[in-house]
KOLVEX-459264 format. One record per residue: residue in one letter; x, y, z of N, C-alpha, C in turn. Coordinates in steps of 0.2 Angstrom, whole numbers, padded with zeros to 4 digits, always signed. Atoms other than C-alpha are relative to their C-alpha. Example, Ala and Ser with C-alpha at 12.3 -4.5 7.8 and 13.67 -1.06 7.14 Angstrom:
A+0004-0006+0000+0062-0022+0039+0004+0006+0000
S-0004-0006-0001+0068-0005+0036-0004+0005+0003
This chain:
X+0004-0006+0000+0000+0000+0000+0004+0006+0000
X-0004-0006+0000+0007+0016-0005-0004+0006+0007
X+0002-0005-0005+0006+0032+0007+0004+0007-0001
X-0004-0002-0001+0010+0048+0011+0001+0004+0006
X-0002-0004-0008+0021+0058+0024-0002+0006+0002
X+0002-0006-0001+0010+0070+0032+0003+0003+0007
X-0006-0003-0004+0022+0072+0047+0006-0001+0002
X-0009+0000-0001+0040+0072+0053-0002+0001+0009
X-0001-0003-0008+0041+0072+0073+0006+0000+0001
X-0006+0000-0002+0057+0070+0074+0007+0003-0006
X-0005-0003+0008+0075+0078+0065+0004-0009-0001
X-0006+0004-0001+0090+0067+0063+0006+0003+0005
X-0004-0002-0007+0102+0065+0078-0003+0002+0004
X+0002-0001-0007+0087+0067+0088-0001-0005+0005
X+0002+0007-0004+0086+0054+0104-0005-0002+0000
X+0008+0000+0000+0071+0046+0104-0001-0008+0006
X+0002+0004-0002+0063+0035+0116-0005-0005-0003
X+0003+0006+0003+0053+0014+0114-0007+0006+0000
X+0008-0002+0000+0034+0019+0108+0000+0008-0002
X+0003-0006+0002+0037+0037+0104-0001+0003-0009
X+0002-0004+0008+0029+0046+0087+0004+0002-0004
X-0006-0003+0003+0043+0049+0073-0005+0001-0007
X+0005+0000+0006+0028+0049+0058-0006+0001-0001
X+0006+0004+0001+0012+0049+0053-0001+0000-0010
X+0001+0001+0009+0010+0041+0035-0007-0001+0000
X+0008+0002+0003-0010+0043+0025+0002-0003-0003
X+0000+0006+0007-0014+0028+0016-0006+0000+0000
X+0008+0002-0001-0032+0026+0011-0004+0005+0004
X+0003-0006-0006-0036+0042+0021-0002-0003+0007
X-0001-0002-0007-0032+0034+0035+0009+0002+0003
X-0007-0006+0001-0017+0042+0044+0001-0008+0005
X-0006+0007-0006-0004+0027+0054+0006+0004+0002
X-0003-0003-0005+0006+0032+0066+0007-0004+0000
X-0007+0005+0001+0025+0026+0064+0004+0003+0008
X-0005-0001-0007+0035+0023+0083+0005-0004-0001
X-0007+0006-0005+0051+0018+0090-0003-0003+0001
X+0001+0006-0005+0051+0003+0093+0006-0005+0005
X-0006+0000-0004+0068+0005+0104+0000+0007+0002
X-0003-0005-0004+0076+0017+0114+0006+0003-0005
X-0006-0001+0004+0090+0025+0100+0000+0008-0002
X-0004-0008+0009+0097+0041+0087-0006-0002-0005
X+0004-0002+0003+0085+0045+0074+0007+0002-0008
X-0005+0001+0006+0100+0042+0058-0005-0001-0005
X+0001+0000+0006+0099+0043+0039-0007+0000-0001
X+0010-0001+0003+0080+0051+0037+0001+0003-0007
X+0001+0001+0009+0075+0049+0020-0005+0003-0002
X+0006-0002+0005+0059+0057+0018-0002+0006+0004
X+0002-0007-0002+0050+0074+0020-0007-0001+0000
X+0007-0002-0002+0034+0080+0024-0005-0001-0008
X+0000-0001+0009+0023+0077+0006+0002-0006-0004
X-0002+0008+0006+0033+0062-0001-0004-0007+0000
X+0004+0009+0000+0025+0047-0006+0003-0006-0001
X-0004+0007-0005+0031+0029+0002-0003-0004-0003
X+0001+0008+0001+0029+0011-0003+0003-0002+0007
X+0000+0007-0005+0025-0003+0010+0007-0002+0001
X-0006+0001+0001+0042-0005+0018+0007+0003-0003
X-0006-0004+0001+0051+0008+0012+0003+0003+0006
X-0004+0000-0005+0064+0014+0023-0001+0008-0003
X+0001-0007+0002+0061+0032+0026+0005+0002+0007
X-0003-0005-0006+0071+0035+0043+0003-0008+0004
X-0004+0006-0005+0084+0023+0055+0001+0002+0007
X-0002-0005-0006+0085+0024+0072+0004-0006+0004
X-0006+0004-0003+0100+0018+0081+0000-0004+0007
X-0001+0002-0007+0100+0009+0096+0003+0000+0006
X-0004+0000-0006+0106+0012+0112+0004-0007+0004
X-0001+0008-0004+0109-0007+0117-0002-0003-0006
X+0001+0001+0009+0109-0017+0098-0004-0007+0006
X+0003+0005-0004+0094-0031+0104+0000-0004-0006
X+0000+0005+0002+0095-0047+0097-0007-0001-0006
X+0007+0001+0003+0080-0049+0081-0004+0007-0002
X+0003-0005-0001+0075-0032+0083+0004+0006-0007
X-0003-0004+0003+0077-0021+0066-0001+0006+0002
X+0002-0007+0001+0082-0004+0064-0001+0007-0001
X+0000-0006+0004+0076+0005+0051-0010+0001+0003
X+0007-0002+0000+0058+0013+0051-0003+0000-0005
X+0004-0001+0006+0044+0011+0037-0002-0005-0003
């Protein structure tokens, strides 16, 4: 399912806490909500507010403070 980036909550290099809001991608007119899913750095952001996303594309990385076992960690 394609979508698009209707927000940005976070820069690059910013710290971010497990569970907190980095995106909201429209798909279908409804809006999905993209979190950490770790405690990390917010590296290599790829997308801007307005672009249009494919299913699994990789729009933003967030680093890990402790690399856990199974757990990717790109976003998207």
């Amino acid at each position: 399912m394609n979508g698009r980036i209707v927000s940005l909550a976070v820069e690059e290099g910013e710290t971010v806490e497990a569970g907190q809001r980095l995106a909201v991608v429209e798909a279908m007119k409804m809006e999905h909500a993209l979190t950490a899913p770790f405690a990390g750095v917010v590296a290599d952001l790829a997308a801007n507010i307005g672009d249009q996303v494919e299913m699994g594309e990789r729009i933003m990385r967030v680093e890990a403070r402790e690399r856990r076992a199974g757990v990717p960690d790109a976003i998207g």
